[in-house]
N, CA and C atoms as an extended XYZ file, in Angstrom:
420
Properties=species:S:1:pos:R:3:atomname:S:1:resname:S:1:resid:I:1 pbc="F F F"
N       111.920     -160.258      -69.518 N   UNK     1
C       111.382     -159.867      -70.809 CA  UNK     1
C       110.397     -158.725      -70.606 C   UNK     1
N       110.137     -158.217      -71.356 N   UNK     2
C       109.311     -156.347      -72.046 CA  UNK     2
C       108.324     -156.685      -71.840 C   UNK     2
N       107.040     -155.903      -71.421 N   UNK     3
C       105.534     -156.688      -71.432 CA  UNK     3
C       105.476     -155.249      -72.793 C   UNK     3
N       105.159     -155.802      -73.468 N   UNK     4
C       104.383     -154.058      -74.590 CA  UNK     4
C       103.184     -154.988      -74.948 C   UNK     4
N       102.180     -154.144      -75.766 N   UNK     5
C       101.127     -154.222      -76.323 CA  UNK     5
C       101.252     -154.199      -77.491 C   UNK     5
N       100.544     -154.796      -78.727 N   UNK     6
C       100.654     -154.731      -80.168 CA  UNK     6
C        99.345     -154.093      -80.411 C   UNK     6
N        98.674     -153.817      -81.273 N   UNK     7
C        97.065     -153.727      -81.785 CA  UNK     7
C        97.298     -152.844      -82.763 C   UNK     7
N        96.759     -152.496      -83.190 N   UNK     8
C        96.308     -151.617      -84.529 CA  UNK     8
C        96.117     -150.466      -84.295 C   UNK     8
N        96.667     -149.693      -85.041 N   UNK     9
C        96.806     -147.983      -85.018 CA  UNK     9
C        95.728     -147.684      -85.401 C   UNK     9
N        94.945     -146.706      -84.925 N   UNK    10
C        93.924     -146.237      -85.336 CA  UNK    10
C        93.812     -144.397      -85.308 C   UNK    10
N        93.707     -143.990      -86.734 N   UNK    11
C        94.099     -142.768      -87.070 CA  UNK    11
C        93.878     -141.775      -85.730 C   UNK    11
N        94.501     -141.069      -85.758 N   UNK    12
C        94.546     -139.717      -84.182 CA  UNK    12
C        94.316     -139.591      -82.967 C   UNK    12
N        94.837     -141.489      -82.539 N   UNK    13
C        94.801     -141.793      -81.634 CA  UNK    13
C        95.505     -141.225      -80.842 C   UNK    13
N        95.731     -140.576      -79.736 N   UNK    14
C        97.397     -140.149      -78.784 CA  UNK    14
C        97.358     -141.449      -77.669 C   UNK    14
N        98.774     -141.314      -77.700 N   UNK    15
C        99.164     -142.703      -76.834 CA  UNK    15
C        99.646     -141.690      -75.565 C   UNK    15
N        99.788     -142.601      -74.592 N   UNK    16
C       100.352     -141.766      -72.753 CA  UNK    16
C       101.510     -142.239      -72.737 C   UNK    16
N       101.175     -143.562      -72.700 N   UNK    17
C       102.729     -144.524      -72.712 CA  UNK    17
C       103.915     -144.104      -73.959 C   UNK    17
N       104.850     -145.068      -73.543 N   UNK    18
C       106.118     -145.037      -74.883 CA  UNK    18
C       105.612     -145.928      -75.872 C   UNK    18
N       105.565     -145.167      -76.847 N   UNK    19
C       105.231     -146.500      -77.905 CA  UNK    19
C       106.036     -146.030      -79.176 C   UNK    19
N       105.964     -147.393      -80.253 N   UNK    20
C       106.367     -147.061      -81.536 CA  UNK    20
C       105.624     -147.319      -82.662 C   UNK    20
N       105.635     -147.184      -83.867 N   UNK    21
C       104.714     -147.876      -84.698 CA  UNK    21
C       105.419     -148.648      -85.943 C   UNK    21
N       104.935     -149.566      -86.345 N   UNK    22
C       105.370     -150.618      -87.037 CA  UNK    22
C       104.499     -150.320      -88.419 C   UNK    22
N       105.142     -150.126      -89.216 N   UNK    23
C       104.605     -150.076      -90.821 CA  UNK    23
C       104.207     -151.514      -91.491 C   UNK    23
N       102.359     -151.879      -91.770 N   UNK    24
C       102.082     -152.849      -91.503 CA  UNK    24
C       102.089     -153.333      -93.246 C   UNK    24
N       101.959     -152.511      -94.236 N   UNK    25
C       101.297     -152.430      -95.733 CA  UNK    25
C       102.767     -152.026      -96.498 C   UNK    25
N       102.856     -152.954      -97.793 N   UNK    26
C       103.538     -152.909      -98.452 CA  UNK    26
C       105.157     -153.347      -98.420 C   UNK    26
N       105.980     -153.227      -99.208 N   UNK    27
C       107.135     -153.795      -99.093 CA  UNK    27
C       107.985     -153.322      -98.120 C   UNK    27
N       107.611     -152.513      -97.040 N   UNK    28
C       108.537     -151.696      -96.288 CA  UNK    28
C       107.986     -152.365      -94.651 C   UNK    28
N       106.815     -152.843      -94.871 N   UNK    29
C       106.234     -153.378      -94.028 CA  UNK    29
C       107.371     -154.018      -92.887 C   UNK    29
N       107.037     -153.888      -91.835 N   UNK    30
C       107.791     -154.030      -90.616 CA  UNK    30
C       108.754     -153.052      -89.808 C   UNK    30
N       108.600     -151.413      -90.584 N   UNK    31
C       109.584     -150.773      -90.594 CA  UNK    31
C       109.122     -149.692      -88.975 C   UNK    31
N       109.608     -149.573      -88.661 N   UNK    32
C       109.472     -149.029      -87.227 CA  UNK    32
C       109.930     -147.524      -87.246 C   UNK    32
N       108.873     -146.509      -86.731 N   UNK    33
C       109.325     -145.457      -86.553 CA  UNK    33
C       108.474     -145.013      -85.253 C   UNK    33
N       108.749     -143.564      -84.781 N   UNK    34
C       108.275     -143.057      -83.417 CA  UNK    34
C       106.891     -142.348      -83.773 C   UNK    34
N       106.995     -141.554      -85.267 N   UNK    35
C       105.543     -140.954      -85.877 CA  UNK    35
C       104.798     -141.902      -86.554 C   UNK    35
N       103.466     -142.066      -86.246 N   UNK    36
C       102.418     -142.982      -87.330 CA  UNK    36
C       102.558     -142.890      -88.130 C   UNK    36
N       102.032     -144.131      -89.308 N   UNK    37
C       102.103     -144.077      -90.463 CA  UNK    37
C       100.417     -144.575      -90.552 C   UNK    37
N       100.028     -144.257      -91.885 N   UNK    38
C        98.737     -144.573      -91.950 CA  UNK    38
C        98.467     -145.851      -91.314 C   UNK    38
N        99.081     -147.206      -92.352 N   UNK    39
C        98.650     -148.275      -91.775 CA  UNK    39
C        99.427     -148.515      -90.927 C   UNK    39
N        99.173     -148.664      -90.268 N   UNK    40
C       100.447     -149.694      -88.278 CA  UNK    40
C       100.183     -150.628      -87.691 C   UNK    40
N       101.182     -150.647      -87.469 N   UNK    41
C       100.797     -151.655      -85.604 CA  UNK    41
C       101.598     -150.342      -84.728 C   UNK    41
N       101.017     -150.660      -83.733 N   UNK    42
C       101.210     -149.678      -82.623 CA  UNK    42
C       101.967     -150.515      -81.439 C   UNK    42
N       102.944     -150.434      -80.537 N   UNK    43
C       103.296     -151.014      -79.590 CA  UNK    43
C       103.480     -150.224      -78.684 C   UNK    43
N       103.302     -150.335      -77.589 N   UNK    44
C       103.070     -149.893      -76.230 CA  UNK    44
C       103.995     -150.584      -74.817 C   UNK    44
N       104.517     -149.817      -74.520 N   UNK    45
C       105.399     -150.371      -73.761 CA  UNK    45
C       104.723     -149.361      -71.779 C   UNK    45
N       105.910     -150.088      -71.306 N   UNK    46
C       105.681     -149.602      -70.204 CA  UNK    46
C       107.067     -148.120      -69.619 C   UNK    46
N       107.846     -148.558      -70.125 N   UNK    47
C       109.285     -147.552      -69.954 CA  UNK    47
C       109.639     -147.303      -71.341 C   UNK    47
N       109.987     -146.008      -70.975 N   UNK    48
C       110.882     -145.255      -72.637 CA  UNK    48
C       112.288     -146.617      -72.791 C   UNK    48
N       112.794     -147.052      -71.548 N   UNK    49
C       113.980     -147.895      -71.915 CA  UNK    49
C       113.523     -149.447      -72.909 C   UNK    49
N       112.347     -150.180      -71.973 N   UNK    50
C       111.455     -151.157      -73.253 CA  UNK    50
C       111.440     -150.160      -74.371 C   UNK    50
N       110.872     -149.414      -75.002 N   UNK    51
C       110.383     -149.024      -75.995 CA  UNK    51
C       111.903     -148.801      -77.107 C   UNK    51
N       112.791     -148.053      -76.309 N   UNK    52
C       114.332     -148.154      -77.381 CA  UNK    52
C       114.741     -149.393      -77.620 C   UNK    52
N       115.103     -150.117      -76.580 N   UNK    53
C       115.196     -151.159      -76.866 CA  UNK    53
C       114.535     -152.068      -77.941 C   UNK    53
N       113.807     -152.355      -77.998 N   UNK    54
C       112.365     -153.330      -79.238 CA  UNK    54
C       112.343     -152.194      -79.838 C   UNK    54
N       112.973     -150.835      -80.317 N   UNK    55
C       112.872     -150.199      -81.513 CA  UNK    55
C       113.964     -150.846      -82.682 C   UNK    55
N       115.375     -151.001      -81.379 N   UNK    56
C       116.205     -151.649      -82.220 CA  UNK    56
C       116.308     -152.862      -82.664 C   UNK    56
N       115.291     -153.746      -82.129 N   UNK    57
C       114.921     -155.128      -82.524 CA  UNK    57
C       114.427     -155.454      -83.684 C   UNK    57
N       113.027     -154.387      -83.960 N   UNK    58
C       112.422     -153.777      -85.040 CA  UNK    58
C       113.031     -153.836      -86.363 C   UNK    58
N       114.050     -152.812      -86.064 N   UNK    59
C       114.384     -151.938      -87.131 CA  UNK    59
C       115.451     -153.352      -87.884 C   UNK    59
N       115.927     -154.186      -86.635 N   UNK    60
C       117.180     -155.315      -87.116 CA  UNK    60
C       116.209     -156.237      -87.790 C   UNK    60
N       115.050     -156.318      -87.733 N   UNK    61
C       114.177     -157.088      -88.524 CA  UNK    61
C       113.514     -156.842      -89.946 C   UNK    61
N       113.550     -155.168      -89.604 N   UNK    62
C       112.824     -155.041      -90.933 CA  UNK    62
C       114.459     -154.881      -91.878 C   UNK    62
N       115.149     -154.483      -91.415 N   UNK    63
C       116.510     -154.022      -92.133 CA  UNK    63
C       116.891     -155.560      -93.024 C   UNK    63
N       116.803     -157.052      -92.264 N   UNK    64
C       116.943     -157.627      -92.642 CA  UNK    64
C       115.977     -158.462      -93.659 C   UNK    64
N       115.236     -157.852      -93.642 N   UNK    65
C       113.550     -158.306      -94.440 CA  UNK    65
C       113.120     -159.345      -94.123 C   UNK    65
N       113.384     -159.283      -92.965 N   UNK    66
C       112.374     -160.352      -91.779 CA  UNK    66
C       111.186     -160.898      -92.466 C   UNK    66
N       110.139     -159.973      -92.242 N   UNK    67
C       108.730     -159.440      -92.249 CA  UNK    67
C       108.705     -159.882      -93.852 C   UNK    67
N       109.501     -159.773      -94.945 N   UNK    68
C       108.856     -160.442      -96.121 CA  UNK    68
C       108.394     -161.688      -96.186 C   UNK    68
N       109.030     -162.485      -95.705 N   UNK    69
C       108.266     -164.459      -95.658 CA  UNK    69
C       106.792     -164.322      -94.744 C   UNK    69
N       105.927     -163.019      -95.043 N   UNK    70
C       104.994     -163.182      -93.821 CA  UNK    70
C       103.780     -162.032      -94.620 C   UNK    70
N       104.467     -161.529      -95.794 N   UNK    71
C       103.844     -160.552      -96.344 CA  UNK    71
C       102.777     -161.317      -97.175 C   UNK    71
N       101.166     -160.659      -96.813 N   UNK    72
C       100.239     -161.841      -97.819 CA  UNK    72
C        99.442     -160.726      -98.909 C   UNK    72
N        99.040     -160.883      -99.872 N   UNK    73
C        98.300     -159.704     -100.663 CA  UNK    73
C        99.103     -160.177     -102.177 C   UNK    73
N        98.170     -159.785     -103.186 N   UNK    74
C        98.853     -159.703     -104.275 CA  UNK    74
C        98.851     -158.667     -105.203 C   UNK    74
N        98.600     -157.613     -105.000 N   UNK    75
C        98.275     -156.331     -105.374 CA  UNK    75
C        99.414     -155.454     -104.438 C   UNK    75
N        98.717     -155.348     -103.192 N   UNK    76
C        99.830     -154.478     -102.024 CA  UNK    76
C        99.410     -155.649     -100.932 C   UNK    76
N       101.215     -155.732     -100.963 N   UNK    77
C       101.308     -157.030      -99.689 CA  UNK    77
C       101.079     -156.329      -98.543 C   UNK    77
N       100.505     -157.318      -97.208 N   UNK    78
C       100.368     -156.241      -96.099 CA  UNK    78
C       100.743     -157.541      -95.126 C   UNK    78
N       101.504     -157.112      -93.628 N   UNK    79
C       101.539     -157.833      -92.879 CA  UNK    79
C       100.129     -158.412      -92.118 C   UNK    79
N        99.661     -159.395      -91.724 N   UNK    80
C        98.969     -159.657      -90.781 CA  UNK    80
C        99.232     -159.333      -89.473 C   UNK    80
N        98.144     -158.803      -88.405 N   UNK    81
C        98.634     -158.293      -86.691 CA  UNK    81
C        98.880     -159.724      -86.131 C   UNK    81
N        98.148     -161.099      -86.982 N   UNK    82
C        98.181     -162.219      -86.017 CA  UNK    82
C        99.900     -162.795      -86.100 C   UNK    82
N        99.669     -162.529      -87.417 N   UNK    83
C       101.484     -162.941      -87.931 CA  UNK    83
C       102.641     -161.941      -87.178 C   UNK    83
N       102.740     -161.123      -87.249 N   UNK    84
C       103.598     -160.124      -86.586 CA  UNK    84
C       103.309     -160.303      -84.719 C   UNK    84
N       102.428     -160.403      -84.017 N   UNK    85
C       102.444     -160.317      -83.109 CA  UNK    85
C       103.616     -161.902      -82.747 C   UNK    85
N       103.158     -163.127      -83.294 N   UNK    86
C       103.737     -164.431      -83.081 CA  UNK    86
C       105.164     -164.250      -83.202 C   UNK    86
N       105.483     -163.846      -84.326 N   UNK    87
C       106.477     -163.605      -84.919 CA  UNK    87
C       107.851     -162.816      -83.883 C   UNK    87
N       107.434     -161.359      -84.062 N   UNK    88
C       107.539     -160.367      -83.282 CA  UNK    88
C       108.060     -161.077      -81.531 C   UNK    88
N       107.274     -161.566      -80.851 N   UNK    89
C       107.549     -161.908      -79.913 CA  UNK    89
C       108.340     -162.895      -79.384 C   UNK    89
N       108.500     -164.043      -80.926 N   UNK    90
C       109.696     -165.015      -80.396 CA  UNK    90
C       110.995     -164.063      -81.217 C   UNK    90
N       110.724     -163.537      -82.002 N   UNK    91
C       112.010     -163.157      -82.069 CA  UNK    91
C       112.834     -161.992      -81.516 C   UNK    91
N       112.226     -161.365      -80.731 N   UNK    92
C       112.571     -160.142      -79.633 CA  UNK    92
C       112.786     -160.975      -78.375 C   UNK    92
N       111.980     -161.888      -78.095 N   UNK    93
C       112.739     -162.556      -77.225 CA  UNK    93
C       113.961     -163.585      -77.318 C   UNK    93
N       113.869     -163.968      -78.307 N   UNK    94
C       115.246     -164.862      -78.782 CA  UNK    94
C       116.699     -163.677      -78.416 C   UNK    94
N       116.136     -162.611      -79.454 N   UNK    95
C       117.117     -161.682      -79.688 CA  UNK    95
C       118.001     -161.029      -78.433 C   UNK    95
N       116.904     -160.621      -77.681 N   UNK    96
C       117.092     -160.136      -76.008 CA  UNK    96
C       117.694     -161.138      -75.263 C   UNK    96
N       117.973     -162.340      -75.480 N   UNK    97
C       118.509     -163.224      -74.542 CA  UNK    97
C       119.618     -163.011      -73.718 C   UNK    97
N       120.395     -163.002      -75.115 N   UNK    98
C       121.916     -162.532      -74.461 CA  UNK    98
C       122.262     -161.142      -74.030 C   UNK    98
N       121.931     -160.734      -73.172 N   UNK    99
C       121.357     -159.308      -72.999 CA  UNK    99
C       122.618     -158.249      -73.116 C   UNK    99
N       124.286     -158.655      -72.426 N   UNK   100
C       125.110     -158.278      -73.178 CA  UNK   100
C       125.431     -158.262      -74.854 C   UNK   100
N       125.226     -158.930      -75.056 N   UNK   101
C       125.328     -158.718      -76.825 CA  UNK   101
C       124.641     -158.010      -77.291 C   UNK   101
N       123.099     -157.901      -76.775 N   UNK   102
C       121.781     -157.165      -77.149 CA  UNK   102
C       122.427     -155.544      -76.633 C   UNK   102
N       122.764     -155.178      -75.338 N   UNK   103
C       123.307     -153.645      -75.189 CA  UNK   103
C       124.725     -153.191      -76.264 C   UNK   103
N       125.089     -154.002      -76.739 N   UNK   104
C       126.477     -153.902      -77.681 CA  UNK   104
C       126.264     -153.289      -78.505 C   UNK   104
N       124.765     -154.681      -79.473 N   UNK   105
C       124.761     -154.176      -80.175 CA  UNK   105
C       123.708     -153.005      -80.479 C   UNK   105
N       122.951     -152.703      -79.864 N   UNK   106
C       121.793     -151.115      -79.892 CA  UNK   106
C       123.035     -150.370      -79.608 C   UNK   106
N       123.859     -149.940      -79.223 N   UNK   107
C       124.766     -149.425      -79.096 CA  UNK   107
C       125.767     -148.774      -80.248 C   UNK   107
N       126.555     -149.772      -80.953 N   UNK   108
C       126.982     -149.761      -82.027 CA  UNK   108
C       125.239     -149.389      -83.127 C   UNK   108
N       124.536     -149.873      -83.197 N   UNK   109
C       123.284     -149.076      -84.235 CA  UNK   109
C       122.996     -147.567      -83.752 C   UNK   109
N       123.321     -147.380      -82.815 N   UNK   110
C       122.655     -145.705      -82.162 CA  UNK   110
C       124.504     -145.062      -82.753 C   UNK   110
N       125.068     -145.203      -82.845 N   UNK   111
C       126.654     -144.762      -83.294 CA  UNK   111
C       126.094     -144.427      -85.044 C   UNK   111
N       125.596     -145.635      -85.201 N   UNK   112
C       125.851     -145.777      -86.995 CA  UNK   112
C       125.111     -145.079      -86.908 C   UNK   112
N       123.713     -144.811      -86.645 N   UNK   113
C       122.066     -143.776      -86.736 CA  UNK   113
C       123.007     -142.306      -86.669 C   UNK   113
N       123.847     -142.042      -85.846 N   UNK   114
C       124.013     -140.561      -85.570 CA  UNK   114
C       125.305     -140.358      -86.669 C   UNK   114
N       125.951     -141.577      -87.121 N   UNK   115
C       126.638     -140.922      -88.558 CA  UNK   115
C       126.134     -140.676      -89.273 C   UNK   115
N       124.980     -141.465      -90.398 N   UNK   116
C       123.886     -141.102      -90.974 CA  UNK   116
C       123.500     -140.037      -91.014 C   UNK   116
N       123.200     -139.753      -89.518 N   UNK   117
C       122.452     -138.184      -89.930 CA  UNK   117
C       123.704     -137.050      -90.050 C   UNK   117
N       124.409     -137.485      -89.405 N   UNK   118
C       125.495     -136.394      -89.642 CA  UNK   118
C       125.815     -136.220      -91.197 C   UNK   118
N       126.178     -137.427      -92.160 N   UNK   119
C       126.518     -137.653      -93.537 CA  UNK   119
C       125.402     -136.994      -94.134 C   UNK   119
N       124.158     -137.216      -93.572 N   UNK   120
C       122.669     -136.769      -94.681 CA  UNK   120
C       123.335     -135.330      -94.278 C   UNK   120
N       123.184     -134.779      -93.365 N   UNK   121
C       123.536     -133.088      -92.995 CA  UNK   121
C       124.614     -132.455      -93.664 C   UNK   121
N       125.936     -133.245      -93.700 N   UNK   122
C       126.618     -132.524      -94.483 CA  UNK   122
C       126.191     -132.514      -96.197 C   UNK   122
N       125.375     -133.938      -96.398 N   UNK   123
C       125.361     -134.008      -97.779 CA  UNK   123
C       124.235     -132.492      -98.270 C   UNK   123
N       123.411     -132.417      -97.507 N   UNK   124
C       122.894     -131.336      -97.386 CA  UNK   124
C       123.068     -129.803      -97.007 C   UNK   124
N       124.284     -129.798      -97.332 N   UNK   125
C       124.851     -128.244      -96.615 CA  UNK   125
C       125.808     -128.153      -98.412 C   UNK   125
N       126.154     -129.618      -98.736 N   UNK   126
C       127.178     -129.363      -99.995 CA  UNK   126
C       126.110     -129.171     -100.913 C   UNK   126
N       125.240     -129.838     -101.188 N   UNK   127
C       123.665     -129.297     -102.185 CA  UNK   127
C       123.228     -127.781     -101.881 C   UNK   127
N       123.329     -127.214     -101.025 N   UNK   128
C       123.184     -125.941     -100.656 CA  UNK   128
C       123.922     -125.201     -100.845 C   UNK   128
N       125.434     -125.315     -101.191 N   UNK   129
C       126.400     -124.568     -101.497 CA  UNK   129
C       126.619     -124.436     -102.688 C   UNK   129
N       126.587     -125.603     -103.618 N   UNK   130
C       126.393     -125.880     -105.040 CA  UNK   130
C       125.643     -125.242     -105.642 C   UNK   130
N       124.083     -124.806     -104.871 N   UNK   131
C       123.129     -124.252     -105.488 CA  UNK   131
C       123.425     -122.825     -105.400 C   UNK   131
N       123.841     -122.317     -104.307 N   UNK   132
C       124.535     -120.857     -104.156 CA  UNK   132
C       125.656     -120.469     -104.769 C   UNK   132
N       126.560     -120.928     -105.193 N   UNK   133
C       127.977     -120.927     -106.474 CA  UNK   133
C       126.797     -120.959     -107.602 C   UNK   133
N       126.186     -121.506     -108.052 N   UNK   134
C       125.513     -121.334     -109.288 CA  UNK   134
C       124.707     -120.871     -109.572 C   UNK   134
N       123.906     -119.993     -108.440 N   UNK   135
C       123.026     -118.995     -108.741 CA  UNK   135
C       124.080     -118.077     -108.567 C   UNK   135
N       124.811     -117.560     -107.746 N   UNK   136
C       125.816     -116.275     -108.201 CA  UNK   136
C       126.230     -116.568     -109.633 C   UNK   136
N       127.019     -117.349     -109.950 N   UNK   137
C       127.289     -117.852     -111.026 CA  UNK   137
C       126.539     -117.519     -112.770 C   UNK   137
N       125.068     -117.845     -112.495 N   UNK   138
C       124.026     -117.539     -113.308 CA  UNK   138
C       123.680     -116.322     -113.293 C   UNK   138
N       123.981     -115.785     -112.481 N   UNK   139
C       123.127     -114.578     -112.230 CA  UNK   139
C       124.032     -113.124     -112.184 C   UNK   139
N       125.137     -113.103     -112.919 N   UNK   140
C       126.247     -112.333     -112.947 CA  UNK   140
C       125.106     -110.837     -113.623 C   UNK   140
């Protein structure tokens, strides 16, 4: 198992290590990305390979709205660090067990991630073309 660190992001901090940050506030809460977000959790790993790895653990958690049965606030829900750390750690380790299934599936998610962006890119090249036919268009 991964040794990483959890704790709390604290604005303009720079990290040395691999780390990621965990979106701690609001309904999106648990959502994992590589750039800070105001509120976080921060995790810290020891290898860039820990750190991909428990990104895709992350992301299979918040995707599934894990992290909502844990959200407390009644205004703007926010995760707790005590809740997420408990949490977080049996279920990355549950998850990691089967460690073939676990490389399968980050595998198959890094496939789907790079269609995505490919689909956002083209969808973004046809919005760009549309807009250029219709400014010639307009502009006769």
């Amino acid at each position: 198992m991964q040794n990483f660190i959890i704790k709390t992001h604290q604005k303009d901090t720079i990290y040395s290590k691999p780390h990621l940050f965990i979106l701690n506030k609001g309904l999106n809460s648990g959502k994992p990305q590589k750039e800070p977000f105001t509120n976080s959790f921060v995790l810290l790993f020891q290898t860039e390979e820990d750190c991909e790895n428990l990104y895709f653990v992350a992301f299979s958690l918040w995707k599934t709205k894990f992290w909502h049965q844990f959200l407390i606030g009644s205004v703007i829900p926010f995760l707790r660090l005590s809740d997420f750390k408990k949490e977080f750690f049996i279920k990355s380790k549950s998850m990691m067990q089967e460690h073939e299934a676990h490389v399968k599936h980050i595998a198959a998610l890094k496939v789907l991630e790079q269609q995505e962006k490919h689909f956002h890119d083209n969808i973004n090249l046809i919005n760009d073309m549309r807009r250029v036919i219709l400014y010639r268009y307009c502009n006769k």
